[in-house]
C-alpha positions, 0 to 999 in steps of 0.5 A, spaced: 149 865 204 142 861 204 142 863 209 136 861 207 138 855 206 136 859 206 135 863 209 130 864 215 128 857 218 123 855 224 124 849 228 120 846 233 121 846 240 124 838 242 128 837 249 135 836 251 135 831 256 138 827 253 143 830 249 144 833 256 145 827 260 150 824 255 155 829 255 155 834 262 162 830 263 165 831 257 164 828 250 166 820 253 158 817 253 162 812 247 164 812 240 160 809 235 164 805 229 159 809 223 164 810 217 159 815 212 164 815 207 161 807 205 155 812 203 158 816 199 156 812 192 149 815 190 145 808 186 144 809 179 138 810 175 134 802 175 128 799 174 123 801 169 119 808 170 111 807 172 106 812 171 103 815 178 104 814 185 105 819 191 112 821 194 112 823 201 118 828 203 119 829 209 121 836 211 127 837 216 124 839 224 123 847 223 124 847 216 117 847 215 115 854 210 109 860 213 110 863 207 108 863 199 111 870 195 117 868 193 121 875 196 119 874 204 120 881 207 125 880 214 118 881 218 116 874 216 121 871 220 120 863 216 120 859 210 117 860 203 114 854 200 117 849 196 123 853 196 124 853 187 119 848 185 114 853 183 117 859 181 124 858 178 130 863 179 134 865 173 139 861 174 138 853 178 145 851 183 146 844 182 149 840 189 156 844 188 153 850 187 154 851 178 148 853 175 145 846 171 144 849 165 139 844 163 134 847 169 134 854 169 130 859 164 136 862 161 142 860 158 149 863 160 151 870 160 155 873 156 159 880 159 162 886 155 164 892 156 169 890 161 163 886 165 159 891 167 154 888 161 151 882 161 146 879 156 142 873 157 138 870 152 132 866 155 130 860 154 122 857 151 119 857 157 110 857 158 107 860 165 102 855 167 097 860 164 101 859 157 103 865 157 111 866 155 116 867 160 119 873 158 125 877 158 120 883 161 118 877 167 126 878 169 126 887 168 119 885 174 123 881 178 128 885 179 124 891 180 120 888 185 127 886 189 129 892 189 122 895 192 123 890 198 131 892 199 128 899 199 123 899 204 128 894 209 135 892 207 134 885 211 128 883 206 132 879 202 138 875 205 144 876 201 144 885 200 149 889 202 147 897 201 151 899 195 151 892 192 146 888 187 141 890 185 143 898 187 146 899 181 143 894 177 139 896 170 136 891 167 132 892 161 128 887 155 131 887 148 124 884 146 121 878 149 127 873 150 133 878 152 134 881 158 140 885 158 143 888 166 148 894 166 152 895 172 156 901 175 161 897 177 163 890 175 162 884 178 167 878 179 162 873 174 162 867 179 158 873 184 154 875 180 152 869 177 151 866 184 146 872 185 143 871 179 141 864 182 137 867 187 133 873 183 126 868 183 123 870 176 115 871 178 109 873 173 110 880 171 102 880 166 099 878 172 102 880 179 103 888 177 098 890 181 097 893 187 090 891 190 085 884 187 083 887 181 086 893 180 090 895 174 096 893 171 102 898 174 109 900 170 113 896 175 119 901 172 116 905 177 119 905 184 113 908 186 109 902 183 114 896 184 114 899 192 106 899 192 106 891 187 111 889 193 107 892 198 101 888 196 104 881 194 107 880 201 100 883 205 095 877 200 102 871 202 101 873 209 094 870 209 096 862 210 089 860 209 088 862 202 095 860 200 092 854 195 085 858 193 088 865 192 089 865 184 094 870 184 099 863 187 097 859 181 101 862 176 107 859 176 113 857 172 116 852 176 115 845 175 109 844 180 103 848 184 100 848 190 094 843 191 094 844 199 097 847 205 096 846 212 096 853 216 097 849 222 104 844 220 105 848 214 105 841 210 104 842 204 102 837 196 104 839 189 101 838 183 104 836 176 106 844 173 103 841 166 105 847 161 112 847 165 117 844 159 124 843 163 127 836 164 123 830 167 117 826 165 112 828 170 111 821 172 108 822 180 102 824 181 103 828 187 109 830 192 107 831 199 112 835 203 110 833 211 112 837 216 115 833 223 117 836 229 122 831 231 127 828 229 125 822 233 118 823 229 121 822 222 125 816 225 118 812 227 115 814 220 122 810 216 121 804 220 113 804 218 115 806 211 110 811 210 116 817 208 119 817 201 124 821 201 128 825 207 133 826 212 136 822 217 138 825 223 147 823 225 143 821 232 140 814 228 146 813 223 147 807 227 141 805 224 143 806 216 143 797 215 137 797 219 133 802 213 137 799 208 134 792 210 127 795 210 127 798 202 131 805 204 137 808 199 142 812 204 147 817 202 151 820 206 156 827 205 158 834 207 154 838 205 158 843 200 159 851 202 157 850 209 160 852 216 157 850 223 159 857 227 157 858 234 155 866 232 158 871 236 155 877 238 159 883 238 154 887 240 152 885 246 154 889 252 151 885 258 158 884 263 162 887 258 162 881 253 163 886 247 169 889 250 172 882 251 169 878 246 173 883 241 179 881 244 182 876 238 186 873 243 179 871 247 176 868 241 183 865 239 181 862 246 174 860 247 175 856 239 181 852 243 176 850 247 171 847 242 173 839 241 171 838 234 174 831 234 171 829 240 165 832 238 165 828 232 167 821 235 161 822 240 155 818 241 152 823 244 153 829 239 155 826 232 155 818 232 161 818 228 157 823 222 162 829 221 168 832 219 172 837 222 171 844 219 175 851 220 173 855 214 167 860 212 167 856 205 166 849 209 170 843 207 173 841 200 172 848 197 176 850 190 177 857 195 182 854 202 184 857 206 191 857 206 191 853 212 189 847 208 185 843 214 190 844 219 186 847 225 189 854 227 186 854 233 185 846 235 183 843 241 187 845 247 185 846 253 191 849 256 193 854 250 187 857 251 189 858 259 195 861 258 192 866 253 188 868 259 193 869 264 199 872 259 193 877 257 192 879 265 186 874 266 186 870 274 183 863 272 179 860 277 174 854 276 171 859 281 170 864 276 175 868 271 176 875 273 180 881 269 186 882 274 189 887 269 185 892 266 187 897 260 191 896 253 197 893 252 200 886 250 200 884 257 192 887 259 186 884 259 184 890 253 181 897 252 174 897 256 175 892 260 175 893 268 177 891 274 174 885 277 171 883 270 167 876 270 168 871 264 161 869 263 155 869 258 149 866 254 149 861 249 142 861 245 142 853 242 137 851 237 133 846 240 133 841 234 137 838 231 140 834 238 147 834 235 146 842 236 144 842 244 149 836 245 156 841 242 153 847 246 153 843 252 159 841 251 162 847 249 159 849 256 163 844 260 170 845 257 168 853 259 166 851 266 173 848 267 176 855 265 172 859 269 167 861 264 161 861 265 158 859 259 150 858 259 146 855 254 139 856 254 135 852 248 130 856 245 126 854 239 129 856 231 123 860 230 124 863 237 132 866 236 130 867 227 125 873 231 129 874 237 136 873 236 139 878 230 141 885 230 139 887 224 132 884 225 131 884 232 136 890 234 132 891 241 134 884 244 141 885 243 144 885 250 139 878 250 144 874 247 152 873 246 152 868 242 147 863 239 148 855 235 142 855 230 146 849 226 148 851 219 150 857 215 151 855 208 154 860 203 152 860 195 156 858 190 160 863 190 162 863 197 164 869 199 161 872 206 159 877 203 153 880 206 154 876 213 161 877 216 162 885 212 160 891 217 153 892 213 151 886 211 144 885 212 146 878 214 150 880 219 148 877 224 153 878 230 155 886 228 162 884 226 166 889 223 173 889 221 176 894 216 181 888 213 175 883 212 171 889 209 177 890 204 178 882 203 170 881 202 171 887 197 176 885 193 172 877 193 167 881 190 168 886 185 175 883 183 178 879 178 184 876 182 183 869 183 186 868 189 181 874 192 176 869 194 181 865 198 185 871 201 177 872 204 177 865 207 184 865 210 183 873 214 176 870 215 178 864 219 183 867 223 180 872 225 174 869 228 168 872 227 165 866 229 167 859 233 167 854 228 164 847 231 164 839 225 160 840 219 156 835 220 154 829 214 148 830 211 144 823 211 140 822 206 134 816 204 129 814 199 125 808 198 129 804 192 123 803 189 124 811 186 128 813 182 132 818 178 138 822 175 143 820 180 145 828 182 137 829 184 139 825 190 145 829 191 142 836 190 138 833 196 144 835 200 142 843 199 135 841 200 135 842 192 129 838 190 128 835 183 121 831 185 120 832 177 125 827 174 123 822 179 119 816 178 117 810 182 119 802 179 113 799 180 106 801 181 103 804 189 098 801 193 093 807 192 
């Protein structure tokens, strides 16, 4: 998961209203007539390249970075800055998650040993300072995971206890090949996912402990622990993010020129040691922080952004931005699901013992309209596709269902799942009128009387999240499930809203909508749906999804990934609700490799390789 995708994200609060009062009767304001596959063709390169300009990215509501060091403790609660742009992984996902081999500090691994050795040789690359980027850079970098894993295993966002980087050696055969040994062997497509997260960082520089201090043996545990320990302290300190020199080493193909503590927007300047691919034609980027979707929107139609996203609110818009000079390219984006996140935890009216009835999960997904969801111009416009799947749409891993819904939108089925389990319906409230086990029962802990009602915690931003839960609510309502959605800002429910992270507000939530939650390359839900996931948001535990995660992960079967999806799926660890397209534009006048633009759609940025067509007004 990118569960960063990362990771952990901060939106700001916009209303409802809206939204709201589009869809209280059901998903029937209107359809709208968008057809997003006409976007689907992304232009060419074209137009001569010229030196200079500034390009504007705007950033998604909420996704605007409090952070620096690349490796953020769960405390942080936010976003790094410039996600890649300054320090490279070992490894860099295209948009369908492969490693670009053009991109990464490394070429591809070679295994041996029946994979538990993995030798890589690193690429010619220079720190900002001239020094080299070493295979004793990457021996840090693990070094420093494992010291923030070790003090709190919700530090970084794809650990599993007992899985990398637990049992993972690495060691340098002098300066350009690092060499990983594995207790246990790993399926290569994991392995390589992972190591498209391990962000390679400046061993000669920040192996230290406090400012000035001395350079520390980071094969220490003791010393990593402490080196970490004070990264994360000095990137706690916003205010010093530009000046303090410790964040100028870099190795990616920008640094940072400016950050604002207060909107989190941020410039970057040319990395001008970096040597990867691109001419480094733009003078600066400027990622500006937005609060709105409607705010963006506004800034389009005065032509002050270069780059973005354009909410599914406004697709109706697209020849409207078209006419004004924007490029617009619309698709799914790859590995992602969009789940109503469960909480099995949560003991407030017994929802952990009727939520751990498959039959009432089986239930509550008959009732999500994903088709009319999407036709709706009060959620979607038109802007979507169904999803019923952990790996998202188009996935070389299906279930074995294909794209056949196994719990579509049915009312009535969900009705008759209750009663044939003991449950009264009644639009009045839904009660348990018969308790205990048993095929006929309402299930095990379950008492007399028990009323059907809980919270839905939903993102505030985007407004196709608030208007899906509501809706989601007004089909419940009809049951007699008291479904109540509370809006609650990204920020709000990535602090409040976990179990890992905030054990304590458990019984605070049931279930909770904070928009997509994107797999990596190799999309297994390792670390999100297996019982100790660090990710693991909602305490979902099964023995047969462990087993099945395993078996992805570890095994060399290639149908495992698959088998995973498909138990998954079924299982219902989440509702699933429509992926929706990702919109996105950019001013015609810049240009680039065609798959730049693309990686946009996992909020991959490759600004290094573009350049302007013709000279900017200053």
């Amino acid at each position: 998961m990118n569960p960063h995708v990362p990771g952990r994200r901060r939106r700001l609060l916009i209303a409802l209203t809206v939204a709201a009062a589009l869809i209280t009767t059901g998903c029937t304001a209107g359809t709208t007539k968008v057809d997003p596959s006409q976007y689907r063709t992304i232009p060419a390169a074209s137009g001569k390249p010229v030196d200079g300009g500034v390009v504007t990215i705007a950033m998604t509501p909420g996704l605007a970075p409090n952070y620096i060091f690349p490796y953020p403790p769960a405390a942080a609660n936010g976003a790094v800055i410039g996600n890649d742009l300054m320090w490279r992984t070992l490894y860099r996902a295209d948009a369908d998650g492969k490693s670009n081999p053009d991109t990464g500090l490394a070429s591809a691994p070679a295994y041996s040993d029946e994979g538990r050795t993995v030798t890589i040789a690193m690429k010619k690359n220079s720190w900002s300072n001239g020094k080299p980027v070493t295979a004793g850079d990457v021996v840090f970098s693990l070094a420093i995971l494992k010291a923030a894993v070790a003090q709190s295993a919700a530090n970084w966002a794809f650990y599993t206890p007992g899985q990398f980087p637990d049992g993972v050696t690495a060691t340098a055969q002098g300066s350009d090949t690092v060499v990983f040994t594995l207790e246990k062997a790993y399926n290569p497509a994991y392995l390589e996912s992972l190591l498209q997260q391990l962000v390679v960082i400046p061993s000669a520089d920040w192996s230290i402990a406090a400012s000035g201090g001395p350079v520390l043996d980071y094969t220490d545990p003791a010393n990593a622990s402490a080196i970490y320990t004070f990264l994360t302290g000095q990137s706690a300190d916003q205010s010093t993010f530009a000046t303090n020199p410790l964040w100028q080493v870099v190795n990616g193909p920008f640094s940072l020129k400016s950050f604002e503590p207060t909107t989190g927007s941020f410039s970057l300047t040319p990395n001008k040691a970096y040597t990867g691919p691109g001419k480094h034609a733009l003078e600066q980027v400027d990622f500006k922080a937005f609060t709105s979707a409607a705010a963006i929107y506004n800034q389009y139609q005065a032509g002050t952004i270069t780059v973005g996203r354009l909410d599914s609110s406004y697709s109706s818009k697209i020849e409207e931005l078209q006419k004004k000079g924007y490029n617009v390219y619309a698709a799914p984006a790859p590995a992602r699901s969009d789940p109503l996140v469960i909480n099995f935890a949560n003991t407030t009216g017994g929802f952990d013992k009727i939520i751990a009835q498959p039959y009432v999960r089986q239930a509550l997904q008959h009732l999500v309209d994903q088709p009319g969801y999407i036709k709706s111009r009060g959620v979607y416009n038109g802007a979507a596709s169904e999803n019923y799947a952990t790996v998202g749409l188009g996935s070389v891993f299906p279930p074995d269902f294909g794209d056949k819904a196994p719990y579509p939108f049915d009312p009535k089925a969900a009705e008759k799942l209750l009663t044939a389990h003991g449950w009264k319906v009644d639009k009045a409230g839904t009660t348990c009128e018969k308790p205990g086990a048993g095929s006929d029962r309402c299930g095990e802990g379950i008492a007399q009387g028990q009323r059907f009602a809980f919270t839905l915690a939903s993102a505030s931003s985007p407004s196709y999240v608030g208007a899906r839960d509501l809706a989601f609510s007004s089909e419940a309502k009809k049951l007699g499930i008291d479904v109540k959605v509370v809006s609650k800002s990204l920020n709000y429910l990535y602090e409040n809203y976990t179990n890992p992270g905030a054990p304590a507000n458990t019984n605070e939530w049931a279930m909770q909508d904070t928009g997509p939650l994107v797999m990596a390359s190799y999309p297994t839900a390792n670390g999100v749906f297996n019982t100790d996931g660090s990710f693991n948001l909602g305490s979902y535990s099964s023995p047969e999804a462990d087993k099945a995660i395993e078996a992805s992960v570890f095994g060399s079967d290639p149908k495992a990934l698959s088998a995973e999806t498909t138990l998954l799926s079924k299982d219902l660890p989440v509702l699933f609700l429509p992926t929706p397209d990702n919109l996105i534009v950019w001013k015609n006048t810049l240009s680039g490799p065609p798959d730049t633009f693309e990686g946009l759609l996992k909020f991959i940025y490759s600004p290094e390789q573009w350049s302007f067509t013709e000279k900017q007004k200053q």
